[in-house]
ZAMARGU-4260 file (C-alpha; in steps of 0.2 Angstrom, whole numbers, plus 5000, padded with zeros to 4 digits):
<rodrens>
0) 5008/4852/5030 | 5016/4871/5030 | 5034/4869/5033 | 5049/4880/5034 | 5068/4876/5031
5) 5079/4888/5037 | 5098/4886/5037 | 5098/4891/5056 | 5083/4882/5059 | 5087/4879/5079
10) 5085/4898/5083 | 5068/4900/5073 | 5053/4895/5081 | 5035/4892/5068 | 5017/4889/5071
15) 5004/4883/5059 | 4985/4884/5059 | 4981/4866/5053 | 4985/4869/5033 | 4981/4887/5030
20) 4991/4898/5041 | 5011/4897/5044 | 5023/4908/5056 | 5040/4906/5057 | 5052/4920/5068
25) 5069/4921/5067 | 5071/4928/5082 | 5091/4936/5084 | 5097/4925/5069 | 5101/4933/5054
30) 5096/4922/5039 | 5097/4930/5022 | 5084/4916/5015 | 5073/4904/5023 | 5063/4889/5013
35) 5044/4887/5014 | 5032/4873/5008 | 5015/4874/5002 | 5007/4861/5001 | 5000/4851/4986
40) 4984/4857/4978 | 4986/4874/4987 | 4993/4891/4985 | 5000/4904/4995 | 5005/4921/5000
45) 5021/4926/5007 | 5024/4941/5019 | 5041/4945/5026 | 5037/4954/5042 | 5050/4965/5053
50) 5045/4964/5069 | 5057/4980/5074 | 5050/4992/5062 | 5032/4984/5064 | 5032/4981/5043
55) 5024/4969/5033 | 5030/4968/5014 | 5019/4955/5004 | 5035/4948/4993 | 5024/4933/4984
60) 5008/4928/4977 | 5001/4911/4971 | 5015/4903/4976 | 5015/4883/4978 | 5028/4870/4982
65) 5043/4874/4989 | 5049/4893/4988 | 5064/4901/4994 | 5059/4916/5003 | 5072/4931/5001
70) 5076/4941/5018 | 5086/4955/5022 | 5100/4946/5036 | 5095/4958/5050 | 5087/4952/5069
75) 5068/4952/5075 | 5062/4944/5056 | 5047/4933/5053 | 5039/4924/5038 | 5021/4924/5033
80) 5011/4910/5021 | 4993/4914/5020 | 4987/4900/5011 | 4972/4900/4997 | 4961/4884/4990
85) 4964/4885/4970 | 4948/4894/4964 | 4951/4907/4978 | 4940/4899/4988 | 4949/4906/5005
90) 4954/4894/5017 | 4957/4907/5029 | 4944/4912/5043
</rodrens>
């Protein structure tokens, strides 16, 4: 299963899509990291999103196990995982 763990975890609010699609928003908080678990036999990609300034920076690739995903301590953030079978073989729709 996608996870996230975040130091301020009770004011971010995720959402998966079974085992290929994760959300988390941050909301107000102001983490300057939040941790994200691919799961085994997978990879991923990793987007920070600023919900504000409507941006989308892609800040990993092929990334699998736990990865620490760096963010910039302001409001209104969100991560993205994307996930991929290895082979590439997309598991997104």
């Amino acid at each position: 299963m996608l996870r996230t763990k975040d130091p301020q975890r009770s004011t971010a609010l995720s959402a998966a899509d079974g085992e290929g699609y994760l959300l988390t928003y941050f909301g107000g908080a102001q983490p300057y990291r939040a941790t994200v678990t691919v799961p085994a036999g997978r990879t991923g990609a990793l987007d920070v999103i600023d919900t504000w300034n409507m941006t989308v920076e892609q800040v990993a690739t092929g990334v699998s196990g736990g990865v620490e995903v760096p963010l910039p301590s302001r409001p209104w953030m969100a991560v993205r995982v994307r996930c991929d079978w290895i082979g590439g073989c997309s598991c997104m729709q």
